[in-house]
Biopython code that builds the backbone (N, CA, C, O; Angstrom):
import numpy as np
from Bio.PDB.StructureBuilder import StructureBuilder

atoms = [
    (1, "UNK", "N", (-10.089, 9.013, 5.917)),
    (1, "UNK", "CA", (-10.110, 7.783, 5.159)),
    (1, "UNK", "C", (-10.071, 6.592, 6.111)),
    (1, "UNK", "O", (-9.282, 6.757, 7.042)),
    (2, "UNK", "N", (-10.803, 5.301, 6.107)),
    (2, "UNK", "CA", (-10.725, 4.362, 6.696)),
    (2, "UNK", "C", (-9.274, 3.687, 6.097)),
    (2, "UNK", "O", (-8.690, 3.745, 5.015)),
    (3, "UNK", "N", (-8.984, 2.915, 7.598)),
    (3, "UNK", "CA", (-8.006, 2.643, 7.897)),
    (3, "UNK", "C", (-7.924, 0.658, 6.084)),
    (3, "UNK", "O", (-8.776, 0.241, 5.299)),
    (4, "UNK", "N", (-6.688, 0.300, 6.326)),
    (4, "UNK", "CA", (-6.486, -0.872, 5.136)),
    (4, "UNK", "C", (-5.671, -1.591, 5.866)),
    (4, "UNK", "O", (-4.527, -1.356, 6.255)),
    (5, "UNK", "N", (-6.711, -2.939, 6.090)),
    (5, "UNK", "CA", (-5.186, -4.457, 6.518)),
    (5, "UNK", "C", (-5.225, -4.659, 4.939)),
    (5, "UNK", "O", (-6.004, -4.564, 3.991)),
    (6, "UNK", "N", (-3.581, -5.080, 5.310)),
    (6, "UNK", "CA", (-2.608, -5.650, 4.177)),
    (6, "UNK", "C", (-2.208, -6.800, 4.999)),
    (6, "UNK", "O", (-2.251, -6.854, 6.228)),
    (7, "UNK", "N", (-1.841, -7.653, 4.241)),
    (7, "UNK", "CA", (-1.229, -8.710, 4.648)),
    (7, "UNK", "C", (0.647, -8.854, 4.055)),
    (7, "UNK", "O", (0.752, -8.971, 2.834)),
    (8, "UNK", "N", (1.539, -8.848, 4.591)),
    (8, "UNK", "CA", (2.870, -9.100, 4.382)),
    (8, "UNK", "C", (3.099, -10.719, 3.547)),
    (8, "UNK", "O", (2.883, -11.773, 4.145)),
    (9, "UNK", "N", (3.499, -10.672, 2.299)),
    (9, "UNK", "CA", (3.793, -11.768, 1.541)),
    (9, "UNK", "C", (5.025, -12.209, 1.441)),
    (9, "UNK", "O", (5.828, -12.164, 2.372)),
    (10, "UNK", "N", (5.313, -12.751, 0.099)),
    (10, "UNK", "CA", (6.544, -12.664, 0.195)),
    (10, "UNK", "C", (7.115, -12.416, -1.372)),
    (10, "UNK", "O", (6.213, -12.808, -2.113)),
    (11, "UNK", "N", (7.745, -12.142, -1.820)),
    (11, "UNK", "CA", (7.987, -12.496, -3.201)),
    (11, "UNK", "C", (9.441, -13.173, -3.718)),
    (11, "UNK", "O", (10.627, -13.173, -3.390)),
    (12, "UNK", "N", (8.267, -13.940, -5.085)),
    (12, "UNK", "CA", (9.520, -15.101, -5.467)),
    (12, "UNK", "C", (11.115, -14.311, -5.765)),
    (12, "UNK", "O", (11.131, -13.333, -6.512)),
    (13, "UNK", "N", (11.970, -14.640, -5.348)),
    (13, "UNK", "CA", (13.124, -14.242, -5.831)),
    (13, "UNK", "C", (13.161, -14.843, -7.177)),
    (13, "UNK", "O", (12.657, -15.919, -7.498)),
    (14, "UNK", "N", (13.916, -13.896, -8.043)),
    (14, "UNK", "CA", (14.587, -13.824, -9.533)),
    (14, "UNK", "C", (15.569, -14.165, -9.662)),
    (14, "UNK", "O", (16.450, -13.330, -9.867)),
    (15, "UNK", "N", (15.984, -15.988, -9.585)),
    (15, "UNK", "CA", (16.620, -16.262, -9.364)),
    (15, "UNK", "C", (16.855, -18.387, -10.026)),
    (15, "UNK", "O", (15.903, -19.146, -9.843)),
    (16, "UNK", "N", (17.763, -18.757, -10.492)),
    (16, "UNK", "CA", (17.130, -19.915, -10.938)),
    (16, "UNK", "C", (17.360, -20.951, -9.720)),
    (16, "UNK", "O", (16.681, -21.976, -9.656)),
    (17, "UNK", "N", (18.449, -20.610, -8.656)),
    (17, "UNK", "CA", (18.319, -21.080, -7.536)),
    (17, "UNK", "C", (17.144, -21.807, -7.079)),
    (17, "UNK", "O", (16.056, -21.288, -7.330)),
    (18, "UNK", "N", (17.168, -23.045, -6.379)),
    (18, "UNK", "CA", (15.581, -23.779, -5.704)),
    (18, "UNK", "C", (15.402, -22.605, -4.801)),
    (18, "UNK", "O", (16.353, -21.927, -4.412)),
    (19, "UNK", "N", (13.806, -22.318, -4.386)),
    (19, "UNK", "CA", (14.022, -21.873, -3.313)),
    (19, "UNK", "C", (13.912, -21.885, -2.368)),
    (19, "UNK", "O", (13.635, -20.772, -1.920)),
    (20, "UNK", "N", (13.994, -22.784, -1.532)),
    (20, "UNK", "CA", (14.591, -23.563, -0.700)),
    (20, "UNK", "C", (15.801, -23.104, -0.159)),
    (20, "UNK", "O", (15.994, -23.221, 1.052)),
    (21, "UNK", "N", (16.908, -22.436, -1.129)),
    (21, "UNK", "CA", (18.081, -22.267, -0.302)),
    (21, "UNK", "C", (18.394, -20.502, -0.030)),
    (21, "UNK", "O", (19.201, -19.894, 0.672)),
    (22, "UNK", "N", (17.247, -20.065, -1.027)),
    (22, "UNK", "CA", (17.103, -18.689, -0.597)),
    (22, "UNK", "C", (16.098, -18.312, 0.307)),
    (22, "UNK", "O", (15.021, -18.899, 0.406)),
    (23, "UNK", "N", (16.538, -17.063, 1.152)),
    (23, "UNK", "CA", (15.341, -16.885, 2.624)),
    (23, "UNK", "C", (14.306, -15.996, 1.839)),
    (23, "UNK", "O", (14.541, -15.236, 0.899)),
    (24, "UNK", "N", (13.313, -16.223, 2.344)),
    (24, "UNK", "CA", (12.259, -15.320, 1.378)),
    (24, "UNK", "C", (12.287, -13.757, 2.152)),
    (24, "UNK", "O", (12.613, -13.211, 3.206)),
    (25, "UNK", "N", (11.895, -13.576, 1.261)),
    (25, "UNK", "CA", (11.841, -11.317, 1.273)),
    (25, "UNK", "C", (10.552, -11.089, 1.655)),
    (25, "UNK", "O", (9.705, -11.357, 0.803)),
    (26, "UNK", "N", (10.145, -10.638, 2.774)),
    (26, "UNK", "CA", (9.291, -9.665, 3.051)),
    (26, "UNK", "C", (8.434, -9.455, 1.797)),
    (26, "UNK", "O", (8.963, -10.061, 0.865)),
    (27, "UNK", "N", (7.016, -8.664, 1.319)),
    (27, "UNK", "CA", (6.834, -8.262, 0.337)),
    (27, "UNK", "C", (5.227, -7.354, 0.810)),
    (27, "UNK", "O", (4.208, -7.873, 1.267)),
    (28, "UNK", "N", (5.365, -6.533, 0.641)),
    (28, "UNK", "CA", (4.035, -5.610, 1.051)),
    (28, "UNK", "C", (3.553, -4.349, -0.411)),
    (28, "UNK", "O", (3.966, -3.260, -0.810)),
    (29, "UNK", "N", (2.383, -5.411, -0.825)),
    (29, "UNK", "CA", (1.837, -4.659, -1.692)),
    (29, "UNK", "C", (0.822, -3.108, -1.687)),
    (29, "UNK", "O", (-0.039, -3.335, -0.837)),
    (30, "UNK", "N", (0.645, -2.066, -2.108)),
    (30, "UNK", "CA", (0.200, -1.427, -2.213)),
    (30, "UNK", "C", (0.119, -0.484, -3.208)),
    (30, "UNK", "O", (0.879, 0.318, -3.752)),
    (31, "UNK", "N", (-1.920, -1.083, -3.342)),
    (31, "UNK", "CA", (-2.598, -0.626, -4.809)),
    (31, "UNK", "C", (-3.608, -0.108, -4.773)),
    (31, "UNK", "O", (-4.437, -0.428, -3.922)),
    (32, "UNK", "N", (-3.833, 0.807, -5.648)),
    (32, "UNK", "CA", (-5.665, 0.743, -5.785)),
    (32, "UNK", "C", (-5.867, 2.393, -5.768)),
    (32, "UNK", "O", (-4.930, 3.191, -5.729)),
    (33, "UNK", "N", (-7.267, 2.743, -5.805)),
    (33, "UNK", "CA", (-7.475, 4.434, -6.132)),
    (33, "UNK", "C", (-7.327, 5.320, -4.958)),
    (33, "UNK", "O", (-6.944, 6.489, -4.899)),
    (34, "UNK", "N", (-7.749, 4.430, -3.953)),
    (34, "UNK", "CA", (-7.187, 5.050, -2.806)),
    (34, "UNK", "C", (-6.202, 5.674, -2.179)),
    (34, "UNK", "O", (-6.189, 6.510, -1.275)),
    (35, "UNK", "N", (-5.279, 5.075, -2.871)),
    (35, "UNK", "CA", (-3.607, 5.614, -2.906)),
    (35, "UNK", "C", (-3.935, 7.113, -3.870)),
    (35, "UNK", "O", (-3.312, 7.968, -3.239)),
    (36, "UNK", "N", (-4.402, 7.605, -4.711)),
    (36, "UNK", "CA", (-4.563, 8.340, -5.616)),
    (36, "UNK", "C", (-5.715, 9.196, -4.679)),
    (36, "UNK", "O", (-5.453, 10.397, -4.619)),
    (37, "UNK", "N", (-6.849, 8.809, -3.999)),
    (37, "UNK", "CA", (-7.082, 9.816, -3.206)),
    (37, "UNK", "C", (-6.485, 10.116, -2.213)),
    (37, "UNK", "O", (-6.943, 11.175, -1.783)),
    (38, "UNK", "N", (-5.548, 9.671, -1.500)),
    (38, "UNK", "CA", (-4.970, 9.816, -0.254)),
    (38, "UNK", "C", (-3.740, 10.712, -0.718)),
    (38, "UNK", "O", (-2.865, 10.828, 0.140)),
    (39, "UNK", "N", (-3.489, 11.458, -2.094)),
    (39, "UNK", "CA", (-2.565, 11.930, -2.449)),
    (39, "UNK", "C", (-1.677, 11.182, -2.775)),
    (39, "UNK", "O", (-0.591, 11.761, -2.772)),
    (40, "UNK", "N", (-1.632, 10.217, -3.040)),
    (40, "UNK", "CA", (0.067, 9.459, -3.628)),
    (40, "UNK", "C", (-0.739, 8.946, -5.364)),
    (40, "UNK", "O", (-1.406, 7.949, -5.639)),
    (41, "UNK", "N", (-0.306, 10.107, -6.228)),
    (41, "UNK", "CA", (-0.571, 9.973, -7.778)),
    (41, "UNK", "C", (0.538, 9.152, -7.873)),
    (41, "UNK", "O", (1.475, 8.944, -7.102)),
    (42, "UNK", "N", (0.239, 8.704, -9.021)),
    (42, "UNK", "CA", (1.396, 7.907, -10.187)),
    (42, "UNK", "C", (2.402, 8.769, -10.418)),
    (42, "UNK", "O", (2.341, 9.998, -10.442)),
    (43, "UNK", "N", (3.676, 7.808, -10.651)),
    (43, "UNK", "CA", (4.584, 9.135, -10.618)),
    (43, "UNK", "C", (5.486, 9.607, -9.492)),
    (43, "UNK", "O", (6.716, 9.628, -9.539)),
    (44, "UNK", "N", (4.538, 10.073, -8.227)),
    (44, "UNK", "CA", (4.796, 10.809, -6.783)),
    (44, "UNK", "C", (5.887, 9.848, -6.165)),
    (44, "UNK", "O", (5.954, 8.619, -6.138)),
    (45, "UNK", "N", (6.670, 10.783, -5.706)),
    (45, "UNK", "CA", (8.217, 10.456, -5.097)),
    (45, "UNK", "C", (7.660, 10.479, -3.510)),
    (45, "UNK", "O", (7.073, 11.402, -2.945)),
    (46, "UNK", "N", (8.194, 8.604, -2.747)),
    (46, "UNK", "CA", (7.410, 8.900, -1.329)),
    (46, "UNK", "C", (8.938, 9.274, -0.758)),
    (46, "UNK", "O", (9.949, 9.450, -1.437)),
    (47, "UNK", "N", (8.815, 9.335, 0.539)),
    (47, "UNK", "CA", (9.658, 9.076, 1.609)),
    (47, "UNK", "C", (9.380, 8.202, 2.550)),
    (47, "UNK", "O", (8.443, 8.436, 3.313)),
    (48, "UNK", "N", (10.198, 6.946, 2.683)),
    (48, "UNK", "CA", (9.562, 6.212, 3.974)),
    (48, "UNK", "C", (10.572, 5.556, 4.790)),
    (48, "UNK", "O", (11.586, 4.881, 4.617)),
    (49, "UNK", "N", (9.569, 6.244, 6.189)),
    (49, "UNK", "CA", (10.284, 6.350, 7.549)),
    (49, "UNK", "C", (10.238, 5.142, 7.901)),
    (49, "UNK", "O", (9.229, 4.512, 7.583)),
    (50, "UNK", "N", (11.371, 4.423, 8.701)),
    (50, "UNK", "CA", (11.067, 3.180, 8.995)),
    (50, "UNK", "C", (11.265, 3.106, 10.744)),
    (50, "UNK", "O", (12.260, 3.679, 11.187)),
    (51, "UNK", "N", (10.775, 2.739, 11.263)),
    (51, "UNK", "CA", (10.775, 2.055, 12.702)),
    (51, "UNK", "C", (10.364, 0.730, 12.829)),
    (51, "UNK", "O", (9.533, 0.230, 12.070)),
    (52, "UNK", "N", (11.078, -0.067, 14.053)),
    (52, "UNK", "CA", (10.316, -1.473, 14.649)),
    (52, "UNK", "C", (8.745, -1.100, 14.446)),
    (52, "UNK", "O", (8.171, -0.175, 15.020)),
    (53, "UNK", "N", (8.059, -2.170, 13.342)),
    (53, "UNK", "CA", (7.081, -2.156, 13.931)),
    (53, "UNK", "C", (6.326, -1.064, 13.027)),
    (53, "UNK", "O", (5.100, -1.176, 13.048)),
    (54, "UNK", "N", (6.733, -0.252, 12.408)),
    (54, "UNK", "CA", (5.966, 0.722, 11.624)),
    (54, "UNK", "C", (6.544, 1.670, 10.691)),
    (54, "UNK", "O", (7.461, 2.412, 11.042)),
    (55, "UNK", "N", (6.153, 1.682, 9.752)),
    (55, "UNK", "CA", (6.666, 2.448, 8.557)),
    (55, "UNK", "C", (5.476, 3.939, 8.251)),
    (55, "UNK", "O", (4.249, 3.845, 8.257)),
    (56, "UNK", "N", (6.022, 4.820, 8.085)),
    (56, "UNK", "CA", (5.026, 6.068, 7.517)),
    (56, "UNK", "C", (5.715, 6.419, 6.537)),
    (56, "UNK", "O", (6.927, 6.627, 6.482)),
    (57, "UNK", "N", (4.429, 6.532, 5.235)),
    (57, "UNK", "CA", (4.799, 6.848, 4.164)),
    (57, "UNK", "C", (4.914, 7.949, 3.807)),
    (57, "UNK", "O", (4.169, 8.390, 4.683)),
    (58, "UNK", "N", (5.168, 8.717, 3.333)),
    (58, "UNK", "CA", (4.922, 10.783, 2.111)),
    (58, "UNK", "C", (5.288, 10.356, 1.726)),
    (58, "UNK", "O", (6.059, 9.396, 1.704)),
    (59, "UNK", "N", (4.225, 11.759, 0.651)),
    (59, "UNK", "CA", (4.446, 12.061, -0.679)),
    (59, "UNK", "C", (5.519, 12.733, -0.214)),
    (59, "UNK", "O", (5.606, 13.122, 0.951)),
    (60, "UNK", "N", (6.670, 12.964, -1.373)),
    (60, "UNK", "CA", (7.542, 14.096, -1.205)),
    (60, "UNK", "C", (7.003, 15.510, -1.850)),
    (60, "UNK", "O", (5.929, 15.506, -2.451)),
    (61, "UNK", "N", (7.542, 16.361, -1.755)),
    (61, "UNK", "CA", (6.619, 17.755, -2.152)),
    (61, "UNK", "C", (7.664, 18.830, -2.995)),
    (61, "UNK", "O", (8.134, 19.908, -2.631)),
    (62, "UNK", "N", (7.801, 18.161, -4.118)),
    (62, "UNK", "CA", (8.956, 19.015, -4.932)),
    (62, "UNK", "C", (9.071, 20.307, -4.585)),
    (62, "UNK", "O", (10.188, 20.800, -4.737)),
    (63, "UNK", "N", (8.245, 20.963, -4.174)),
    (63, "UNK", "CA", (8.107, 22.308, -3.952)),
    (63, "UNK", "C", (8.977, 23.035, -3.159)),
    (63, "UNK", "O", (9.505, 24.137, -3.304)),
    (64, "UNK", "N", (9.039, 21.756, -1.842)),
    (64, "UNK", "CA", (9.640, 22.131, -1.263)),
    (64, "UNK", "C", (11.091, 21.893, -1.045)),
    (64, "UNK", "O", (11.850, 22.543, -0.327)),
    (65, "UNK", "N", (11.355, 20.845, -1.791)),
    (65, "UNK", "CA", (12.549, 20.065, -2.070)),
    (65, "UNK", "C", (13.430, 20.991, -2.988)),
    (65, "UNK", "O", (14.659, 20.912, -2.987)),
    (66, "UNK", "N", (12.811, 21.764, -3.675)),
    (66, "UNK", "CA", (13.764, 22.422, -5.032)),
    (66, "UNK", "C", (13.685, 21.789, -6.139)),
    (66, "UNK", "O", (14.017, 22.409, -7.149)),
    (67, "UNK", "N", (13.253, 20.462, -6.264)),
    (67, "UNK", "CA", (12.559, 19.896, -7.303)),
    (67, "UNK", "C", (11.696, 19.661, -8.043)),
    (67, "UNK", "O", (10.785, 18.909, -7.698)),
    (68, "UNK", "N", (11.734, 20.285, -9.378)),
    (68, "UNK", "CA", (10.311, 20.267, -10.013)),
    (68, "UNK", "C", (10.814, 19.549, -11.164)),
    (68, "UNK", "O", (10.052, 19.236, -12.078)),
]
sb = StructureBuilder()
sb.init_structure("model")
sb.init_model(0)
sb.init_chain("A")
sb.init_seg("    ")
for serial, (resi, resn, name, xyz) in enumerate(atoms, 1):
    if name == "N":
        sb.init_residue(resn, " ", resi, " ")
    sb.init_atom(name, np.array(xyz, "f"), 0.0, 1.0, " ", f" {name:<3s}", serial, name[0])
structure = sb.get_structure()
């Protein structure tokens, strides 16, 4: 599968606060059918690894988890 830039946003906090006095949040969207061919259905439980600098996503795999 070819590779996807995303761009990092931010999203409004839920909050009636200005915001101004709240720091904004990070916000990284991810959508579309591609996710559904790349194996991550609706539904699917990920796991995600975090490092400086890079995150890797899974599916989790009930199967192997003991969870169905």
């Amino acid at each position: 599968m070819k590779p996807r830039r995303l761009r990092v946003s931010y999203q409004q906090p839920q909050s009636q606060v200005p915001l101004r006095w709240l720091a904004l949040m990070p916000f990284l969207r991810l959508q579309g059918r591609w996710l559904d061919r790349a194996g991550f259905a609706v539904g699917a439980d990920v796991n995600v690894q975090v490092e400086p600098g890079r995150l890797v996503i899974e599916v989790i795999d009930p199967q192997k988890t003991g969870t169905v």
